[in-house]
N, C-alpha and C positions, 0 to 999 in steps of 0.2 A: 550423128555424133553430137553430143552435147556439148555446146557451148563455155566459156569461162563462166564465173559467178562473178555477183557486182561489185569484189574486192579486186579482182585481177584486173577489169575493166576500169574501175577507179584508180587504176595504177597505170594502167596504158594511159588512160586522157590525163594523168600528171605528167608522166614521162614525156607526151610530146605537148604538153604545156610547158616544160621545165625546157626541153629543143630549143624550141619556139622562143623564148626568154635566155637564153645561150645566143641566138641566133643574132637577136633585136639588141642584145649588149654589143656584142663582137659588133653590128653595123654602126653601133654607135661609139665604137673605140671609148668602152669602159674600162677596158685597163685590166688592175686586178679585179675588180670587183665583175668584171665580164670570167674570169677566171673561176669567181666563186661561186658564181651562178651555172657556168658550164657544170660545173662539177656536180649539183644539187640535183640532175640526171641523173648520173651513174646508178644510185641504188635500188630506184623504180625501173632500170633498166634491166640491171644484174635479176632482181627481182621474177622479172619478165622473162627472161632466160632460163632462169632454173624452172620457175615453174613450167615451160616449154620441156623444158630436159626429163620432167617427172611425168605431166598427167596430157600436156597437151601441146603433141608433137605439134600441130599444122603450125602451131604458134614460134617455131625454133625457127625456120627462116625470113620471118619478117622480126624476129626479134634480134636477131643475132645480127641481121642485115644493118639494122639501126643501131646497134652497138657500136658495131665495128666502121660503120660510116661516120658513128660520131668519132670514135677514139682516130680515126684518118686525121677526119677535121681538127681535130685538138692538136695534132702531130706536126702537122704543115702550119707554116710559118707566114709563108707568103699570103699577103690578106686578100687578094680577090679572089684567090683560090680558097683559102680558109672559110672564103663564108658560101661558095658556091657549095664548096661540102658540105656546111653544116647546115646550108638549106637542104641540100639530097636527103640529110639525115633526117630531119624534120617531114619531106615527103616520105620515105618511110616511116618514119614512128606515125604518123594520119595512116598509111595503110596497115599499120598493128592495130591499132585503134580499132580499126573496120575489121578485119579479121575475129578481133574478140567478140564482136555483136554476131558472128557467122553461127550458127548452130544451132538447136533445138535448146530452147529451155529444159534444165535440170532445176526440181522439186528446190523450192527454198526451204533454207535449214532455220529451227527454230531460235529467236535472239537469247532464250534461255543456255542453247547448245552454247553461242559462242560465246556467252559470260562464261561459262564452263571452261573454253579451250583455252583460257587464260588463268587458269588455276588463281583466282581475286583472295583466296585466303593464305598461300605464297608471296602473292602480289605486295599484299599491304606491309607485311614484315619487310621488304627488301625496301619498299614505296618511306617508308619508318628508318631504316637506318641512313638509305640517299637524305631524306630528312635534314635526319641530326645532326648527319658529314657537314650539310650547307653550313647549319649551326653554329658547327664547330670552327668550320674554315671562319665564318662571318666574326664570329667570337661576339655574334650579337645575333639581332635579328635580318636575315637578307630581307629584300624588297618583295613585296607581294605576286608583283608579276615576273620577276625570276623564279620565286619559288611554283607558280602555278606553271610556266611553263618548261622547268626544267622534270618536274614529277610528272607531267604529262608524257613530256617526252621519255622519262625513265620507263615508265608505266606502261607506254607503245614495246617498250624493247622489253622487256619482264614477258607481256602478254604476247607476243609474239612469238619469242623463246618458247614459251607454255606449248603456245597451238603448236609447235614444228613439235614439240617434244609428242605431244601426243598424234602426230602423224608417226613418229619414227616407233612409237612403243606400242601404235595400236595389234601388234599380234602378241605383245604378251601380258597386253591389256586383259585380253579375254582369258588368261589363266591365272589371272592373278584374284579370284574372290569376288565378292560383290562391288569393295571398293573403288574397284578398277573395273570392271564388266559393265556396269554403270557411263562408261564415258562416253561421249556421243559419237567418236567411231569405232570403239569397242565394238557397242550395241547396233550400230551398222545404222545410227539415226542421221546421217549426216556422212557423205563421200567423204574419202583421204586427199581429192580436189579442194574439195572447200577450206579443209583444214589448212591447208597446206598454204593456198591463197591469202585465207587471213592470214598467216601468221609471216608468210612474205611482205603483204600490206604496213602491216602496223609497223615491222621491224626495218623496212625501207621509211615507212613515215617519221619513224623516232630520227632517223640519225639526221634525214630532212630538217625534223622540225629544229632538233639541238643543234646542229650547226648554223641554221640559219638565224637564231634568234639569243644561242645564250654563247658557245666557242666551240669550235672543231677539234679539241683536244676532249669534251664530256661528250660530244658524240662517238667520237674514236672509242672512248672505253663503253659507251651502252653497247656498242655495235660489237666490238670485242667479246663482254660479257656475255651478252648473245651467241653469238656463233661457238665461243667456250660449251657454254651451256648443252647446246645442241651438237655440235661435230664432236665437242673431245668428250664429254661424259656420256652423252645420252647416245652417241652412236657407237664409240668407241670402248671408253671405259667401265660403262655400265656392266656389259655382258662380257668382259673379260677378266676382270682381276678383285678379289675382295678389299683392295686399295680406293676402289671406282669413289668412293663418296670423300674420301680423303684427299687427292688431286681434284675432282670434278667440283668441290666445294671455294674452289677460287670463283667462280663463277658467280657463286650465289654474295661473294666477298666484295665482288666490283661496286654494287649500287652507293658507298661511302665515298668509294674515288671522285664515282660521277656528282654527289652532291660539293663535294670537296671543288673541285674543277670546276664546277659550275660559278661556284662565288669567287677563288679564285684567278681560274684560268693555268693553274700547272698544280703540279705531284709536289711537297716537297714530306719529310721526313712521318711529320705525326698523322700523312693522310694516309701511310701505311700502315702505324699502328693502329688504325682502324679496319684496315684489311685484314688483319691478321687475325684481330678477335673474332669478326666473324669466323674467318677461315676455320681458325680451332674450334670456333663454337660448334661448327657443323660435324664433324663426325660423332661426338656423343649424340648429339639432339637425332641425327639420322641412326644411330646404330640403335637408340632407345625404341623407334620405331620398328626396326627392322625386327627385334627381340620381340614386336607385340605379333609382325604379319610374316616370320620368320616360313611359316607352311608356303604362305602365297610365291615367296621367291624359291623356293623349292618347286614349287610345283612350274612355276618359270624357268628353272635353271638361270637364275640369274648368283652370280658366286657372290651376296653378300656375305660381310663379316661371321654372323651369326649360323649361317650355312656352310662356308668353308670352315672357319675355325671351334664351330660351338657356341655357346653361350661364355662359359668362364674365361675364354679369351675374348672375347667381345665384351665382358665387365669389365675386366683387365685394365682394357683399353680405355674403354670409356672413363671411368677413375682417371687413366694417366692424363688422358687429352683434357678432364674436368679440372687436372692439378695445372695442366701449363696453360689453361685458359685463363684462368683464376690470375697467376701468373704473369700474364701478357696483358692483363686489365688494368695493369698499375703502369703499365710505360707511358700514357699518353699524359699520367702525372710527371713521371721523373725526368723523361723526355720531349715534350709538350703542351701542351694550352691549357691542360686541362689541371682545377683542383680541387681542392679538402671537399668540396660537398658531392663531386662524381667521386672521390678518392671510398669517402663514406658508402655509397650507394654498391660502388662495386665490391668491394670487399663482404659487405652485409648478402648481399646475393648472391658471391661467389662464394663465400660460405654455405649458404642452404645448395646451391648447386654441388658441393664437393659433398655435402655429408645426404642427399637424394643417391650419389654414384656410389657411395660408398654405401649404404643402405641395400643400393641394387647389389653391388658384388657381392656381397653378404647375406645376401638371398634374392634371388634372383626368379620372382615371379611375375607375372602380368602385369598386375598391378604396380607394383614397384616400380616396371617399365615405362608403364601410362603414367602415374605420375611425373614421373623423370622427364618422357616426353613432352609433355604437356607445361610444365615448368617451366622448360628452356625455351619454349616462346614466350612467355612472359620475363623471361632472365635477359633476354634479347632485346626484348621491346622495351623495360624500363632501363636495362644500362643505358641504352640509346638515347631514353629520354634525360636520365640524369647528365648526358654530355650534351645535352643543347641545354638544357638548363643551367648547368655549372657557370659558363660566363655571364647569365645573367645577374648571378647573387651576389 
């Protein structure tokens, strides 16, 4: 039987690194901060779990073991007993450890594959509006090493998201065209193990990293965002309802909160109206695409807009969602931080945005689409820019 890969093994010797560092607070009666450190466990753990639950049974009772001897130990109060626990726990998590090294090597996957399993041209668009959010919260410039390590950690939870996404999509990977047939477990370059590992790794290391270096409220929403992404759209919504990219687009909306939260450290009114532009931004920009690969999800059965309802209901829409986008780009003026020079920027963009949709619904061919498409990533990335920019002028 083959063995874990050296992502799932990098996550056992965290996890009873992190024990271990639980254990040595608790003997040193740290208090809360013994608290915070217990805690920084949990997602290399849960981690370790699932992947046991999916690819590698032997791994579910030393994992589960160590789980649930920590969660005892956190429970009980009494402290010689507290720590006798959370030493047990600790000898188990060193027997997961060993466990993981148990098995026959499995072929290593190429580092081309796993830049891949992180979708980096998704990446940077979402990596761009956490950005701007900081920007905007900062209403200046944030400090360098906040910004490097809250995009790091954003960046972990994005690529992570990515890799689970394409373990759950790789069978209709392969009927979806060259586009998708291409992906590294489509084309069967690389196990649905591996996948799966990294993308448990990275998404247990982002919320690691954010909680422990910037606040536990921007790790709450990457880790959120994340499991959004992955349980409600891509396992859920995807394959049942031609609504799927309209709900499952909150997801792709969180990276603003967590920039926001990051500088500083709560939600209040205008980090929403940053949510929200995303949110609308996304079903035109996805339905524009879906109008170009409209055969591939046919030949998927997956119920996009353009398959259930047509084309001309899918212009329809995209027009409306283009007019309340357009729309929702002026709150962060009337209600928020934001002015006259993002007020300028969005309006000028949201214009060529409304008259590309109106263009499309008014004939409605490829090309018209790819443009449309292709625009609103750039309609996305410079609003974004012109709101970090705005309080500097």
């Amino acid at each position: 039987m083959p063995r874990p890969g050296p992502w799932l093994r990098l996550t056992a010797l965290f996890a009873a690194l992190a024990v271990l560092v639980a254990v040595v607070s608790g003997a040193a009666s740290l208090g809360t901060a013994h608290r915070v450190l217990a805690a920084l466990a949990l997602p290399p753990l849960l981690a370790l779990v699932v992947s046991a639950l999916t690819f590698h049974r032997r791994l579910l009772a030393p994992s589960l073991s160590t789980l649930v001897l920590f969660g005892i130990a956190a429970l009980v109060t009494a402290p010689g007993l507290h720590l006798a626990l959370a030493a047990i726990a600790f000898a188990a998590a060193l027997v997961l450890v060993a466990v993981t090294y148990r098995g026959e090597p499995a072929p290593a996957a190429s580092w081309r594959d796993y830049v891949t399993l992180t979708k980096p041209r998704i990446m940077s668009l979402l990596l761009i509006t956490g950005l701007c959010g900081m920007f905007v919260a900062d209403r200046g410039v944030p400090s360098a090493s906040l910004i490097a390590v809250a995009m790091t950690g954003l960046a972990l939870a994005c690529g992570g998201a990515s890799a689970l996404n394409h373990v759950l999509d790789r069978d209709i990977d392969k009927l979806m065209g060259k586009r998708t047939r291409a992906r590294p477990l489509a084309a069967e370059r690389m196990p649905a193990s591996r996948a799966l590992e990294f993308g448990l790794t990275l998404s247990a290391f982002s919320f690691v990293l954010l909680a422990s270096f910037v606040n536990v409220l921007t790790a709450t929403l990457a880790l959120v965002g994340n499991l959004f992404y992955v349980l409600v759209y891509t396992r859920w919504l995807k394959r049942s309802t031609p609504q799927n990219i309209v709900i499952g687009g909150a997801a792709g909306a969180v990276p603003p909160l967590v920039g926001w939260a990051a500088v500083t450290g709560n939600l209040t009114l205008p980090a929403f109206w940053l949510f929200l532009i995303v949110f609308l931004w996304t079903p035109p920009h996805f339905w524009a695409l879906a109008l170009l690969i409209r055969r591939d999800y046919e030949a998927a059965r997956i119920p996009m807009l353009p398959v259930v309802r047509g084309e001309r209901e899918t212009t329809r829409q995209i027009l409306l969602y283009a007019a309340v986008l357009v729309a929702a780009t002026v709150l962060p003026v009337v209600w928020g931080p934001l002015g006259f020079v993002y007020l300028g920027a969005a309006l000028l963009l949201g214009g060529a945005f409304l008259w590309l949709a109106f263009a499309l619904r008014r004939e409605t061919t490829p090309r018209r689409a790819a443009v449309l498409f292709h625009f609103s990533l750039l309609y996305l990335a410079l609003l974004f820019a012109a709101m970090a920019v705005d309080p500097l002028l």
